[in-house]
C-alpha positions in Angstrom: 115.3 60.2 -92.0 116.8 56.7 -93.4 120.2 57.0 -93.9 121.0 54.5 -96.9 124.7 53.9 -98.1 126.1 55.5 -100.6 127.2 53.0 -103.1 126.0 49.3 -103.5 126.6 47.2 -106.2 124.0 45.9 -108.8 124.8 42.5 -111.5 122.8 41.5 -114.3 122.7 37.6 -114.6 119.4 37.1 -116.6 120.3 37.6 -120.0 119.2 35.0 -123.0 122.9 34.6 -124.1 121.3 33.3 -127.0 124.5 34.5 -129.2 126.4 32.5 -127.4 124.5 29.6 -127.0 125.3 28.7 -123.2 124.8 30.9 -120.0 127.1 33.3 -120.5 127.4 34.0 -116.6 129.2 30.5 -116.3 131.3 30.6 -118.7 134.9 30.1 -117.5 137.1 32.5 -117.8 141.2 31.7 -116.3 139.2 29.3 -114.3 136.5 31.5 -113.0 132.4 31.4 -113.8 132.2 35.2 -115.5 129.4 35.7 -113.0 132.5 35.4 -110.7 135.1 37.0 -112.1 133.1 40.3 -111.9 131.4 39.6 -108.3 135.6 39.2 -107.3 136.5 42.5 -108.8 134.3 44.6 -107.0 134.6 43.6 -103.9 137.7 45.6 -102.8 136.2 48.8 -104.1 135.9 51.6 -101.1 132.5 52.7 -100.2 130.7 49.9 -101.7 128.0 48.6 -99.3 126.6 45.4 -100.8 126.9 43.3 -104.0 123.1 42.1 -105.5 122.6 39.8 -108.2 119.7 40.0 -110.1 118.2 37.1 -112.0 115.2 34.7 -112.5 117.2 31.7 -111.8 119.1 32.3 -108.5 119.1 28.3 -107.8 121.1 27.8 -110.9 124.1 29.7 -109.9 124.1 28.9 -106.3 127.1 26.7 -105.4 128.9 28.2 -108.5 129.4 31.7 -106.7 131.1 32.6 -103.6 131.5 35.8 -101.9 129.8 38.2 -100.2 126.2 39.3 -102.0 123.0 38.9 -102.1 120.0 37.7 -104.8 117.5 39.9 -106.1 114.7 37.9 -108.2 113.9 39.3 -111.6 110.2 38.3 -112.5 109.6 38.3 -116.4 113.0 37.4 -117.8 113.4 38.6 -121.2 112.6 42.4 -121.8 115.7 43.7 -121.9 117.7 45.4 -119.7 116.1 48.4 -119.2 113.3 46.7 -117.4 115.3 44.5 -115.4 117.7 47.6 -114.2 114.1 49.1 -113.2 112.9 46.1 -111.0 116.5 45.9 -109.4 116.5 49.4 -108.3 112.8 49.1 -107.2 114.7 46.6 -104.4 117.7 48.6 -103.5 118.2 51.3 -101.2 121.5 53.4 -101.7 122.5 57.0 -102.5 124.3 55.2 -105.9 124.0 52.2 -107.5 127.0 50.9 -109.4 125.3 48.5 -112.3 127.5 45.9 -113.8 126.8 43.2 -116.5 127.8 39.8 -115.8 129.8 39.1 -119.0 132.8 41.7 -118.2 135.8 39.6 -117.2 138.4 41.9 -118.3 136.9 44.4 -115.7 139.9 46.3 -113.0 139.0 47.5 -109.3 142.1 50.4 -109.8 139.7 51.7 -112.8 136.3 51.4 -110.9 138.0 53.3 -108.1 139.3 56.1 -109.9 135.4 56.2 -111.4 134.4 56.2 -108.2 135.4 59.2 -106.7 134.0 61.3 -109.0 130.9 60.5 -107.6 131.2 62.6 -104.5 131.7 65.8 -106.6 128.8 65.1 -108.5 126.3 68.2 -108.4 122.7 66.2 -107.2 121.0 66.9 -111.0 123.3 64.3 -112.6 122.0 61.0 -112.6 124.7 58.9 -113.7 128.3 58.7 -114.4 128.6 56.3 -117.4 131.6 55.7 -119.6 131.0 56.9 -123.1 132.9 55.7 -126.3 132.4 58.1 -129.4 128.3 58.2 -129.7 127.7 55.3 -127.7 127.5 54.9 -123.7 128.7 52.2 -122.1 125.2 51.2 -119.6 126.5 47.9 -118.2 129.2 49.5 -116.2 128.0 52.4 -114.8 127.0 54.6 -111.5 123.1 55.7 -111.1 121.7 57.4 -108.6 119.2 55.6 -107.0 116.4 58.3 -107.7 117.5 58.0 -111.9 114.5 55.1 -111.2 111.6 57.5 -111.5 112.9 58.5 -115.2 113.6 55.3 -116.2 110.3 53.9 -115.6 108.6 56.5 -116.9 111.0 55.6 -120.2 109.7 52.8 -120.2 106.4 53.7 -119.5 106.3 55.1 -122.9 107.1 52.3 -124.6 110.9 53.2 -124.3 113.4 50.5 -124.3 116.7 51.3 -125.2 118.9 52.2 -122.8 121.1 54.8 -125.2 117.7 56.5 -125.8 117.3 57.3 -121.8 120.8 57.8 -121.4 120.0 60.4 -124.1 117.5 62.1 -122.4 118.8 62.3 -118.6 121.6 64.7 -117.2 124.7 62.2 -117.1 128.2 63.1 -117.1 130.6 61.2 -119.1 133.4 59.0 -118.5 136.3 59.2 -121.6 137.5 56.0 -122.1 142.0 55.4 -122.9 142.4 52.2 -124.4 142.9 50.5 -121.3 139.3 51.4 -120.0 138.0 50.3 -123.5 139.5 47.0 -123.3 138.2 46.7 -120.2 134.3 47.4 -121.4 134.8 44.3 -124.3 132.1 41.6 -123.4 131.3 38.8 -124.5 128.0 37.8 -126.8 129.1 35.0 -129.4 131.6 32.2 -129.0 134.5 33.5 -130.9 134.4 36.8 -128.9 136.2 34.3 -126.5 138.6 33.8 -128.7 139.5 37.0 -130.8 138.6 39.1 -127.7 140.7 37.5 -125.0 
């Protein structure tokens, strides 16, 4: 039997950022690409195995990222996340896979930790550990087991697309979010989120 590592990391550059009208995973942020800033923040974290980066256009953000990872290729850009979380877990082999979206600057490795070890005590029929804030999860920054794939493809199988809709549907447990978790979560999808948000 293949013994796989427990936690890797997965990052979502491949977004239109058509809100904000320039590549949101380059945007500087206290001097830092976002793409960055969250590749940075993670890599402290205990257990994690390996940082990926998936996205159709690995050349443009070579040079502009350092650190330890490595790129996954999405083919077929622009069908929404749910598709490109599938082909990124198609190429990853780990126990859990700890899926981040590029545009979270504000994000804290003490606060991914103390997610973290929740994991272990996890019975095996929960799929994920997501945050959750009133009716809404929080996808972008979340843990999945590796095997959540199988639903998730047949999700979208079905014509399914939303992520909130297969959250709704799989065993998950919930994160609570305090205040300083939520401000954590804000992201950024239109130019004066920049502003008013940070």
């Amino acid at each position: 039997m293949t013994n796989f590592p427990f936690l890797v990391a997965l990052v979502l550059a491949g977004g239109k950022s058509s809100r904000m009208g320039t590549d949101k995973a380059l945007i500087l942020w206290h001097g830092q690409p976002m793409l960055q800033r969250v590749v940075g923040a993670i890599r402290e974290l205990p257990l994690l195995s390996s940082v990926y980066i998936l996205t159709p256009w690995p050349d443009r953000y070579q040079g502009q990222i350092t650190g330890d990872y490595q790129w996954l290729l999405e083919s077929n850009p622009g069908n929404g996340p749910a598709i490109a979380i599938s082909q990124g877990f198609a190429q990853i082999n780990a126990e859990w896979i700890l899926l981040l979206a590029c545009d979270l600057p504000k994000l804290q490795s003490s606060i991914l930790q103390q997610w973290q070890q929740e994991l272990a005590t996890l019975p095996p029929e929960i799929l994920a550990l997501v945050p959750r804030s009133g009716e809404r999860w929080e996808p972008m920054c979340g843990f999945y087991r590796k095997k959540a794939r199988e639903s998730l493809e047949a999700f979208i199988q079905q014509g399914g697309r939303s992520l909130q809709g297969w959250l709704n549907l799989i065993p998950v447990r919930s994160i609570s979010l305090g205040q300083g978790e939520k401000e954590m979560l804000l992201n950024c999808n239109k130019p004066e989120d920049l502003v008013n948000g940070f």
